[in-house]
C-alpha positions as CSV (number, residue, x, y, z in Angstrom):
1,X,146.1,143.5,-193.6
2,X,146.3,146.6,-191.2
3,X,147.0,149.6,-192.0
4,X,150.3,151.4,-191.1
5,X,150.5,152.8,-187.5
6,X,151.7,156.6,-187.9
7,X,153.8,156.8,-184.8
8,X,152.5,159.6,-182.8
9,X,153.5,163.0,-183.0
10,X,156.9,163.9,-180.8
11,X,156.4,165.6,-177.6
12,X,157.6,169.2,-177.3
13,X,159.0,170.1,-173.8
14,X,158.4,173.9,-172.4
15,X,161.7,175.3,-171.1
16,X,161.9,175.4,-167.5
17,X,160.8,179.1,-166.0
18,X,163.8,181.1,-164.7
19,X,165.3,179.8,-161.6
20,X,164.1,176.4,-161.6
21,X,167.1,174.8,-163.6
22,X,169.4,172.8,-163.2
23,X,172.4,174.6,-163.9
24,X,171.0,178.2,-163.1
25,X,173.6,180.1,-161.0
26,X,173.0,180.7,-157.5
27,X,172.7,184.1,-156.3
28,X,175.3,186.5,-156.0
29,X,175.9,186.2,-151.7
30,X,175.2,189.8,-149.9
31,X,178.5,191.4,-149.1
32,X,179.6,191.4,-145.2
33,X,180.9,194.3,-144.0
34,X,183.3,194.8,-141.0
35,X,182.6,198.2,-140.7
36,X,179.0,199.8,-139.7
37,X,176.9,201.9,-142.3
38,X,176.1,204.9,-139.3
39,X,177.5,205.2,-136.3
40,X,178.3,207.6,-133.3
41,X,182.1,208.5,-134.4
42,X,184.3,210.1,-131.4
43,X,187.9,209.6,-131.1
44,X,191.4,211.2,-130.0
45,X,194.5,212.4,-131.9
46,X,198.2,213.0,-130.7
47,X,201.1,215.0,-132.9
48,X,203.4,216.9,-133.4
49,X,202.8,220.8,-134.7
50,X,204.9,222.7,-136.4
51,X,204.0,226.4,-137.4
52,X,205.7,228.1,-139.8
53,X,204.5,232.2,-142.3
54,X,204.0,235.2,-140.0
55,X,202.1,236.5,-136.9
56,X,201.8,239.6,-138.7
57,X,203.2,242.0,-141.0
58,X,204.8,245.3,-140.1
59,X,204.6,247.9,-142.9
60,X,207.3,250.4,-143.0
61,X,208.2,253.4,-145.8
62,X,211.1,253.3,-148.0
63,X,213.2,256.5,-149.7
64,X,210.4,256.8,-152.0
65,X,207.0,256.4,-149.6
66,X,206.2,253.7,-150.9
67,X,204.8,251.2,-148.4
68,X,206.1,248.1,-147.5
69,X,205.2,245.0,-145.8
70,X,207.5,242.8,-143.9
71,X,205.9,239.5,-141.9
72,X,206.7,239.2,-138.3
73,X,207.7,235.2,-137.9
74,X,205.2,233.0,-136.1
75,X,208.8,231.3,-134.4
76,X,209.5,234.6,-133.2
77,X,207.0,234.2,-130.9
78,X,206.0,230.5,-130.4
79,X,207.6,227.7,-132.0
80,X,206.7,223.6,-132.3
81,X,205.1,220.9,-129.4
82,X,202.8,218.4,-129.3
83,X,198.9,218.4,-130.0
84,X,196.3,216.6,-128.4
85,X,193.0,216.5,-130.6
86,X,189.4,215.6,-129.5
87,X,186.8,214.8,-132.0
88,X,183.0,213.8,-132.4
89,X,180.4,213.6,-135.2
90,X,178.5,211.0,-137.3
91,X,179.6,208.5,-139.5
92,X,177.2,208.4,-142.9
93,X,177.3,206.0,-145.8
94,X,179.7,204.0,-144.6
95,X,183.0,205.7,-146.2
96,X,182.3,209.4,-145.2
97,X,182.5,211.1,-141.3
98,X,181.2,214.4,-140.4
99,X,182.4,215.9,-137.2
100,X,183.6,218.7,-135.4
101,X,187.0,219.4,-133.4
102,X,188.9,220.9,-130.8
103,X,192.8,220.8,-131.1
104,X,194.9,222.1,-128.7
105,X,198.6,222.8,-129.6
106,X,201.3,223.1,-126.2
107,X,204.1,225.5,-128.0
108,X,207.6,226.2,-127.1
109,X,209.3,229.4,-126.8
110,X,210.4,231.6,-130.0
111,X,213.5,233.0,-131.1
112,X,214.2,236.9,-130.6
113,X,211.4,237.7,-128.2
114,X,211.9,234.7,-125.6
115,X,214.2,236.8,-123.6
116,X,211.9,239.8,-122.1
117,X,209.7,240.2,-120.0
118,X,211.3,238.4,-117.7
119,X,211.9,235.1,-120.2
120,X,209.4,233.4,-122.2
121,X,207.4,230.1,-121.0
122,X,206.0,229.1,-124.2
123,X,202.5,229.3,-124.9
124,X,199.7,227.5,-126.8
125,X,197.1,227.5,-129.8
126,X,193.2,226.4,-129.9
127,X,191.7,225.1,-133.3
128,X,187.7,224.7,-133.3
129,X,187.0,223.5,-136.8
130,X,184.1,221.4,-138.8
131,X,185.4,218.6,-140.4
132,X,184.7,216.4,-143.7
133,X,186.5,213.1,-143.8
134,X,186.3,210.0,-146.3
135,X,187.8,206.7,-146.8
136,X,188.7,204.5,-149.2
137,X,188.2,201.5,-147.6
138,X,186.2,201.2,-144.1
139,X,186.7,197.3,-143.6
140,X,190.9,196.9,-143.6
141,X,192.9,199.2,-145.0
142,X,191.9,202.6,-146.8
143,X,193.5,206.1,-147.9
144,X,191.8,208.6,-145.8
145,X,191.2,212.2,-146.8
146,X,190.1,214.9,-144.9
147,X,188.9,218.6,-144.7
148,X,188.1,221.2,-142.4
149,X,187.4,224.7,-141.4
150,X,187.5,227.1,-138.3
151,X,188.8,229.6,-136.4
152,X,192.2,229.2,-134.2
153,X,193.3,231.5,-131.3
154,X,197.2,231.4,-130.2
155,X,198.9,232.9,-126.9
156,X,202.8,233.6,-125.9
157,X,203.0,233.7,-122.5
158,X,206.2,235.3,-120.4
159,X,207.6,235.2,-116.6
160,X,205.8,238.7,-115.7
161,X,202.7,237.4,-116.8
162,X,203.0,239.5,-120.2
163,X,200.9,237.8,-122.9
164,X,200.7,238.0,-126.9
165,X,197.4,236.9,-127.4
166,X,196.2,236.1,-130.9
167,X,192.4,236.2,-132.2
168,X,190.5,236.6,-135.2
169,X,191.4,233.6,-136.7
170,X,188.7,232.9,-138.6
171,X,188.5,230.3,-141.4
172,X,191.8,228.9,-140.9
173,X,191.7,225.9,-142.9
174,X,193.6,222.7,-142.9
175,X,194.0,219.4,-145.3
176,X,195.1,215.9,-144.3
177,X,196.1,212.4,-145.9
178,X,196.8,209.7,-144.6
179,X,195.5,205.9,-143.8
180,X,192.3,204.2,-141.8
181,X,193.2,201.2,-140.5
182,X,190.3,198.8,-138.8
183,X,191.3,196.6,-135.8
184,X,187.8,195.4,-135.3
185,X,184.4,196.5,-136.1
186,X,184.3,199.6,-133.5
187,X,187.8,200.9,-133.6
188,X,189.7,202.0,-136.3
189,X,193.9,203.6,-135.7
190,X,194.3,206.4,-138.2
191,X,198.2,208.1,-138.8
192,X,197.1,211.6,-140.4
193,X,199.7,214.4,-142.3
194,X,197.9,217.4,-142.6
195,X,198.8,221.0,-143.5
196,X,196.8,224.2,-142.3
197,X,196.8,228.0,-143.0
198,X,195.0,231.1,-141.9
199,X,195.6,234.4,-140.2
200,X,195.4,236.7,-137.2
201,X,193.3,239.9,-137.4
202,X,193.9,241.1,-133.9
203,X,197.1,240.7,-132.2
204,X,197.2,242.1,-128.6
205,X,199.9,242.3,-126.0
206,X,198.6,241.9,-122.8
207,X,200.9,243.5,-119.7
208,X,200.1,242.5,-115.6
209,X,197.1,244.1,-114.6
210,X,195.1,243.8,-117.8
211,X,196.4,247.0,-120.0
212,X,196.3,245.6,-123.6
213,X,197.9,247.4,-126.3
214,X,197.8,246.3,-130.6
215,X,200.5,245.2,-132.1
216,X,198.9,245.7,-135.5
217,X,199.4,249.4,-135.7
218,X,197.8,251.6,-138.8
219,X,200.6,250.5,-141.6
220,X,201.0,247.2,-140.3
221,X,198.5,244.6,-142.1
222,X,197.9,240.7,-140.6
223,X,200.1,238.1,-141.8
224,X,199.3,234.6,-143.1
225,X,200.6,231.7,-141.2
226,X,200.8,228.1,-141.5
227,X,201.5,224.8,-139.8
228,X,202.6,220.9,-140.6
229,X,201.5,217.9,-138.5
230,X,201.7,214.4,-138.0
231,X,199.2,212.8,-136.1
232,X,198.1,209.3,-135.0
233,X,194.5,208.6,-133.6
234,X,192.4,206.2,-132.4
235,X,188.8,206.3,-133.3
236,X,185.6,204.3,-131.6
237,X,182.2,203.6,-133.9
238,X,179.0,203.3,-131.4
239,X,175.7,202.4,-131.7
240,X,176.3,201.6,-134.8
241,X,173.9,200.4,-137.9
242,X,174.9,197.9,-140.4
């Protein structure tokens, strides 16, 4: 009679290494982005500026010698137009643009001084400024921030050629909010609120024939100024690098 067959011994299976089974998930897919990581960033801007605070401020004495400081209005002088803004810098990381600026403000005539000289024909404003900008979202939609820093220059100009020029404007600085908005993958449309301050050291009247005289006499100190405005600009991304 034969002896019992043991049956043989059960076969023990290795897992599969990683990757290989079945049911492992594929990999996550690489995200696709409509906007470029660095680019060349220029654009344009068009607004509307508002100024508001003082061109400077005129100190007189009271009964008791004391002195005292009353601001000269900015509106006296020049009051709100439209702005035309160029800028140009580098766009880094994707969300963040680093640039500079030139903004150049056409102003309308002021209040109390737009009569003399002949009558007053407005006059202008120059902001040169470094810039730090960011975004919340480079591919649709995103709330944009933005930051920057530099020195403005302002004139009032009147019939006899008379002009209030105003210099020394240095640091004037200016925030802004607002949206980016991509149409395609080079050009973004970006509406922009922003609100700016600073001050005039040197404020000079120039008369015909190039005699200048201060306006900012001993007692008088410079005032701080300010200004509002709304802005929509369209902005190009070249050679860019995804």
């Amino acid at each position: 009679m034969n002896p019992a067959v043991e049956p043989p011994p059960p076969v023990i299976q290795e897992p599969p290494p990683p990757g290989f089974g079945p049911y492992e998930p594929p990999p996550p897919p690489v995200p696709r982005h409509l906007s470029p990581r660095t680019s060349l960033w220029v654009g344009a801007r068009l607004g509307w500026f508002l100024p508001f605070g003082s061109t400077y401020a005129r100190g007189t004495y009271d009964a008791y010698g004391d002195l005292i400081l009353t601001g000269v209005p900015f509106r006296d002088y020049l009051s709100a137009g439209p702005a035309f803004e160029l800028d140009a810098g580098m766009r880094l990381g994707r969300y963040y643009q680093v640039f500079g600026l030139w903004q150049r403000a056409e102003l309308s005539t002021g209040g109390p001084e737009k009569g003399l000289n002949g009558g007053q024909h407005g006059g202008d404003s120059d902001l040169f400024a470094l810039a730090l900008r960011a975004t919340s979202d480079a591919d649709r939609v995103g709330l944009v921030t933005e930051v920057a820093v530099g020195y403005r220059q302002a004139r009032a100009n009147w019939a006899d050629g008379t002009e209030l020029r105003m210099t020394g404007g240095v640091l004037e600085g200016r925030l802004g909010i607002g949206a980016d908005v991509r149409l395609s993958p080079t050009f973004t449309v970006s509406p922009l609120l922003e609100l700016g301050v600073g001050s005039f050291d040197h404020v000079r009247l120039v008369r015909p024939g190039g005699v200048s005289t201060s306006v900012i006499g001993p007692d008088d100190a410079p005032g701080s100024h300010g200004w509002f405005l709304f802005g929509v600009g369209g902005y190009a991304d070249l050679l860019g690098a995804r």
